[in-house]
N, C-alpha and C positions, 0 to 999 in steps of 0.2 A: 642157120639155126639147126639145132640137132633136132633127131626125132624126140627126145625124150622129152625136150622144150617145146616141141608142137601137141606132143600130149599136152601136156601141164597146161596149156595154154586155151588149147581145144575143151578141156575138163573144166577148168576156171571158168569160159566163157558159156558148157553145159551149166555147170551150178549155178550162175548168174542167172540164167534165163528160168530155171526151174525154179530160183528165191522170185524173181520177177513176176511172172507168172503167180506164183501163190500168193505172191503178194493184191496184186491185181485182183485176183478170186476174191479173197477173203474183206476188201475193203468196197470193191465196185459194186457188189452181186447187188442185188437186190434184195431187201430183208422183210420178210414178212411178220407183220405185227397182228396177233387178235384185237380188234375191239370190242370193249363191252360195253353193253345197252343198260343203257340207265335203267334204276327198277323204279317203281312210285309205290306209295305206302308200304313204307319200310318198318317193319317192325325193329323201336328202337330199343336195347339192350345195354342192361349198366352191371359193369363190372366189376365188384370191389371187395376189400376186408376188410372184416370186423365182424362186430352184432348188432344183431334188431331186437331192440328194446322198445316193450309196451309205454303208451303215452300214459295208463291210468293201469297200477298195478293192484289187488284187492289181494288181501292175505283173509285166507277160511278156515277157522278154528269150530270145535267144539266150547262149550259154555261150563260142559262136565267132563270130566275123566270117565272112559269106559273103552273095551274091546270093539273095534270095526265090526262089524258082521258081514256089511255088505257096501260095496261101491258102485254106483251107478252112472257114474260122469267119469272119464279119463280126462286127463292133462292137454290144457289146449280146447279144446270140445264148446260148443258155445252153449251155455245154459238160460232158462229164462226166470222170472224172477216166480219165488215161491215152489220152486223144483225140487224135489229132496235128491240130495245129492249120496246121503249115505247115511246108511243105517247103523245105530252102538246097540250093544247088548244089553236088553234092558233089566239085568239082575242084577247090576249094582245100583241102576236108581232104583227099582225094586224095593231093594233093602233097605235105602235111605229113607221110599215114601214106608215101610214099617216101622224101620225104628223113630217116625217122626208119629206116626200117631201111635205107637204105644210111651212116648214120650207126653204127647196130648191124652193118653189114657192115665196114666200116672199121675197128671198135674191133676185131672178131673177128678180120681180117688183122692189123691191129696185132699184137696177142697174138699170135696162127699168126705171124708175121716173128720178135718179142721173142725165141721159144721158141726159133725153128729158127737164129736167130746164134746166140744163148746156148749154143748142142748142137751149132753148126755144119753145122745141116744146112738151104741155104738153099735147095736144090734143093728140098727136103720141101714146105719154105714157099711156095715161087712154085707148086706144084702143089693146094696147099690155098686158097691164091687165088684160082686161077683156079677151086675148084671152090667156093667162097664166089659170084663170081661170076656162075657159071652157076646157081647156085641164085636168085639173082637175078634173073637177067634171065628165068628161068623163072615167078619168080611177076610180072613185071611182064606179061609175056605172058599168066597168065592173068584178072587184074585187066583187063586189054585186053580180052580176048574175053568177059567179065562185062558190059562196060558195053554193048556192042554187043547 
């Protein structure tokens, strides 16, 4: 044999030993594995999509029309029963409870006039008006100094 063939030959049987060898390493060793220690009361966790939806929903209206003023309960918030949750401005019932009773002041002239032609006595009537009237504009006056 030539030398160039006792190389190659020499080299081939280096490579072998060195796949051999690695091979042996990587399959024989010994492998070390962690274990883990069971835990007890496991806090358990659910994980999902979608929404949560109330079992008992209540929708909260107003009874009138008017301006908020004031809110006292946020969205979510637990309330209990009889709690005022929010306050309307109260100038347009205001106006409603006036023009109801100058409404009931008018029916009442009405009738005090009806009476007093029917009896002829219309002088009776223009003096029950005007104190129709005055009774009026006495409770608008103290309605006034209420709100102040």
């Amino acid at each position: 044999m030539t030398l160039l063939s006792k190389r190659t030959i020499f080299g081939l049987i280096a490579v072998g030993v060195v796949a051999g060898g690695g091979w042996f390493f990587m399959t024989e060793r010994p492998v070390s594995v962690p274990v883990v220690v069971a835990e007890q009361d496991v806090e358990v966790r659910v994980y999902g999509l979608g929404t949560v939806e109330a079992r008992v929903v209540s929708k909260v209206g107003f009874e009138v029309g008017a301006a908020l003023t004031e809110l006292l309960v946020d969205s979510n918030e637990t309330v209990t029963k009889g709690q005022v949750l929010a306050r309307l401005h109260p100038v347009a019932q205001e106006a409603r409870v006036a023009r109801a009773e100058a409404g009931a002041a008018a029916s009442q002239a009405a009738i005090l006039k009806a009476e007093a032609v029917s009896s002829g006595q219309e002088q009776s009537w223009r003096s029950a008006w005007q104190q129709t009237r005055a009774s009026r504009n006495s409770r608008r006056a103290a309605r006034l100094r209420r709100r102040r």
